[in-house]
C-alpha positions as CSV (number, residue, x, y, z in Angstrom):
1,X,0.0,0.0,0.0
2,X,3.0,1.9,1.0
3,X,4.1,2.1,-3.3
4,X,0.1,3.3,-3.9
5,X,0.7,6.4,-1.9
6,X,3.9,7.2,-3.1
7,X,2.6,7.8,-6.3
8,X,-0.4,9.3,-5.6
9,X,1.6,11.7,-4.0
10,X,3.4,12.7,-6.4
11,X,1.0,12.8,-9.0
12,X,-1.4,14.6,-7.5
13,X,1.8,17.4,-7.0
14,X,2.8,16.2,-11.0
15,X,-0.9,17.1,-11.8
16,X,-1.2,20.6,-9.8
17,X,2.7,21.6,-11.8
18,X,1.1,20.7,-14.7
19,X,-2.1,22.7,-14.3
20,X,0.4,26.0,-12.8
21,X,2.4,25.8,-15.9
22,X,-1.0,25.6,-18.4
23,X,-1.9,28.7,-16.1
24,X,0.8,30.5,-16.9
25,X,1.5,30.3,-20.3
26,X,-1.8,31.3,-20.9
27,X,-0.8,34.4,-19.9
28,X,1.2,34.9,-22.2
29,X,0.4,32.5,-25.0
30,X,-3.4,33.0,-26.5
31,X,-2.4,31.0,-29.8
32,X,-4.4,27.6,-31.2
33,X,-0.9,26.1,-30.9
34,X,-0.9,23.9,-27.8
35,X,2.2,25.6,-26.1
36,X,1.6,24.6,-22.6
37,X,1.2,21.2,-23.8
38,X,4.1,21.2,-25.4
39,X,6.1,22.2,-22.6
40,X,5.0,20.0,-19.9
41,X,6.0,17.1,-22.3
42,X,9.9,18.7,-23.1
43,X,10.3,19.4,-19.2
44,X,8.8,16.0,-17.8
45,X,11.4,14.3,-20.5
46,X,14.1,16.2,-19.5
47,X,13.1,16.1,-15.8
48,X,12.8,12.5,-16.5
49,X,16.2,12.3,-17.8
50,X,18.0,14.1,-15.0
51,X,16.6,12.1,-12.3
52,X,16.9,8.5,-14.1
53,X,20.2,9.3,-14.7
54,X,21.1,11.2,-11.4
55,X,19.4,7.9,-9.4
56,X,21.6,5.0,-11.3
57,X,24.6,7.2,-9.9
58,X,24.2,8.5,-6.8
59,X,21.0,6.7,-4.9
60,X,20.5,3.1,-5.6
61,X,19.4,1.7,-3.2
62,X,17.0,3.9,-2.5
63,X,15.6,3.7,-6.2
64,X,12.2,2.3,-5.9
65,X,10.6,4.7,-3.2
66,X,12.0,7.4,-5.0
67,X,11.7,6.0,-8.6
68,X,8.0,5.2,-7.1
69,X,7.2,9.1,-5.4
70,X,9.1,11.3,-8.9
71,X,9.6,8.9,-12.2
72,X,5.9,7.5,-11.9
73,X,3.9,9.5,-9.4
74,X,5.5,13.0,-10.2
75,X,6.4,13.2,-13.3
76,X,3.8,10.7,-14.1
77,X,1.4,13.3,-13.3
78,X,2.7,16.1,-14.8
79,X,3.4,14.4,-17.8
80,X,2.9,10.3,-19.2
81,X,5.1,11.8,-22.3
82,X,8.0,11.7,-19.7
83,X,7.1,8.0,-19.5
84,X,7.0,7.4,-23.1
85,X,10.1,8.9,-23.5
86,X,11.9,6.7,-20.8
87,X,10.7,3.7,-22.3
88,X,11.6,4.5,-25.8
89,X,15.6,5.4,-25.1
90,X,15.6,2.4,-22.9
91,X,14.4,0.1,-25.9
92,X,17.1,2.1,-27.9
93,X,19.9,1.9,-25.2
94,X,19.3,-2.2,-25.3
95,X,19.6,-1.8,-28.9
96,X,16.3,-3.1,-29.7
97,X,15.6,-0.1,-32.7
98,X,12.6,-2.2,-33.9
99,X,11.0,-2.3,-31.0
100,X,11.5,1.2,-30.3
101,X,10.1,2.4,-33.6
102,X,6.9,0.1,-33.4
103,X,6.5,1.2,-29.9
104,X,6.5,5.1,-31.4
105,X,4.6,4.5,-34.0
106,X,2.3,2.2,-32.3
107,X,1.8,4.9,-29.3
108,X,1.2,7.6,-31.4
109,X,-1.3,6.0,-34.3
110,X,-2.9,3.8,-31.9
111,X,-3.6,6.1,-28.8
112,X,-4.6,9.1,-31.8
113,X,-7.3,5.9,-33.3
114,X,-8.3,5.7,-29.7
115,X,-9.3,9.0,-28.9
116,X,-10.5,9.1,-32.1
117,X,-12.9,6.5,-31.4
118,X,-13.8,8.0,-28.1
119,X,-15.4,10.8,-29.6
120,X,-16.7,9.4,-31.9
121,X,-18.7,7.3,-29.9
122,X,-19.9,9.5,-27.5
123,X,-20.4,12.7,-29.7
124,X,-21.3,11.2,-33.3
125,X,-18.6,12.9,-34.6
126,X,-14.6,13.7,-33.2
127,X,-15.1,17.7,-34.8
């Protein structure tokens, strides 16, 4: 129970980031361009990044609490892109480019179908 709180820790702080960051570039940002989205998926890779690699240095044994409260709770929250990312340069680091390439493509054309299909069936149409 212990690991179920440790994320929903952090994502509920990942979540209330996210929604302070969309709050602020709206500030400054009024475009159609989805800026805010944009930049909670470049910082939660990079954040993502930084810690994975700052953890296998300097703190492991203390990786699965933490890995637990930031990678998945955290960052989780603030942005699954973070996630995505991880999981694709991991495939790549194994040297496993066909995996990582069907796991891209398959992320983006299969969750895009899903949504797609979402809408679809609750509003008739996804426009």
């Amino acid at each position: 129970m212990n690991s179920f709180l440790l994320v929903g820790a952090g994502g509920a702080i990942g979540a209330i980031a996210r929604y302070g960051l969309a709050l602020l570039v709206g500030r400054f940002w009024s475009g159609d361009f989805p800026l805010a989205t944009l930049l909670a998926n470049v910082i939660g890779s990079f954040a993502m990044g930084v810690f994975v690699g700052l953890m296998a240095k300097l703190i492991p044994a203390a990786q699965n609490e933490l890995r637990l409260l930031v990678a998945v709770g955290l960052l989780g929250g603030f942005t699954t892109f973070s996630a995505f990312s991880l999981d694709t340069i991991v495939l790549l680091q194994r040297g496993q480019l066909l995996s990582a390439i069907a796991y891209v493509a398959l992320s983006v054309v299969v969750c895009l179908v899903g949504l797609y299909l979402g809408l679809l069936i609750t509003r008739g149409s996804p426009a």
